[in-house]
N, C-alpha and C positions, 0 to 999 in steps of 0.2 A: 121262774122255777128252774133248777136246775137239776140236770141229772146226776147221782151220785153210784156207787157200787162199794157194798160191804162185804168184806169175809169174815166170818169169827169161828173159832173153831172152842167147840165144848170142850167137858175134860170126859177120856174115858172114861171113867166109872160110873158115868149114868147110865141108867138103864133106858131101852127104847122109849117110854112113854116120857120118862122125863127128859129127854133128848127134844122130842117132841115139844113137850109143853114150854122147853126155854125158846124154841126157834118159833113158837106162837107168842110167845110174850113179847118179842121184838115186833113182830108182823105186825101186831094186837097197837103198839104204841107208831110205828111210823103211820099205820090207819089214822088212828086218835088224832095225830097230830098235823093231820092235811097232807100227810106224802101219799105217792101213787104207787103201787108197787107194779114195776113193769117185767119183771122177773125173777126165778127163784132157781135157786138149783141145790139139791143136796149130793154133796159130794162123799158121803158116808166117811167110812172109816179111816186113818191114810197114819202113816209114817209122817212120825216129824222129823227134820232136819236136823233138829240137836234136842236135848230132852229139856223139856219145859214144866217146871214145879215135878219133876223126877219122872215124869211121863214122856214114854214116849211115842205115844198116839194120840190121835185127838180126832173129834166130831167137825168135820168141814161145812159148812155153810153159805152160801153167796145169796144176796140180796140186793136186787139193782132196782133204782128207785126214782122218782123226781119228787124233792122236796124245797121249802127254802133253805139255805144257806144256816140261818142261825139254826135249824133243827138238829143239823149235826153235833156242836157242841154239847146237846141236852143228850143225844141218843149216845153219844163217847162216856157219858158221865155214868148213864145207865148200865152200858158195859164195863165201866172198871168197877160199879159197885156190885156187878155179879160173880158170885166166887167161883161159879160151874164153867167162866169162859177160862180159857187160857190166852189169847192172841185175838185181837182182831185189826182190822184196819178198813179204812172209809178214805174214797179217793173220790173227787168227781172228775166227771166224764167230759172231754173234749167231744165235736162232730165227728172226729174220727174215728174214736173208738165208739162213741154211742152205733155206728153206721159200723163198725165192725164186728159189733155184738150181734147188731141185726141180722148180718150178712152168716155170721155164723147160726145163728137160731134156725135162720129158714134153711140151711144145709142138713143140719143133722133133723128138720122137720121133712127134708123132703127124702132125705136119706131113710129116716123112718116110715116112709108112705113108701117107698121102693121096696122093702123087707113084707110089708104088706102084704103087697102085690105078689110078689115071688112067691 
């Protein structure tokens, strides 16, 4: 198995629930299909770069995962037939960055137990 990491970013005009329910519908199928989801993160609302289908905002998303290999092609196909994404992209992960993500996870994890405290 390998580890992979997705970003896809919705299109503004959802509303909160349905922003919701497409970023369960991806969850809902990497489950289905034997991936593990080893982290998640919403990155809300953000400025795009250049506008994309005349928007120029979008719904951020990151999904980092270990799946097999062929489940990516199935999971790209489910993303281009959704017409709420705008962008997404799916990379996997070398030792170093899977060990870079970690190293960040527990920073801003221990960062947040400091804020705690104080």
């Amino acid at each position: 198995m390998n580890q992979y990491e997705t970003v896809f970013i919705l299109t503004p005009v959802l509303s909160e629930e349905q922003m919701k329910e497409a970023v369960k519908k991806y969850q809902d199928y990497l489950k289905d299909n034997g991936a593990e989801i080893v982290h998640e993160e919403h990155w809300g609302m953000r400025k795009l770069a250049y506008p994309i289908q005349k928007k120029s905002t979008g719904f951020y998303h990151l999904i980092e995962f270990k799946a097999e290999g062929t489940l990516i092609a199935d999971l790209e196909v489910q993303f281009k037939r959704d017409e709420r994404l705008l962008r997404f992209l799916t990379v996997r992960l070398d030792k170093h960055s899977i060990a870079y993500n970690e190293k960040k996870r527990k920073k801003a994890q221990d960062a947040g137990k400091e804020k705690v405290e104080a």
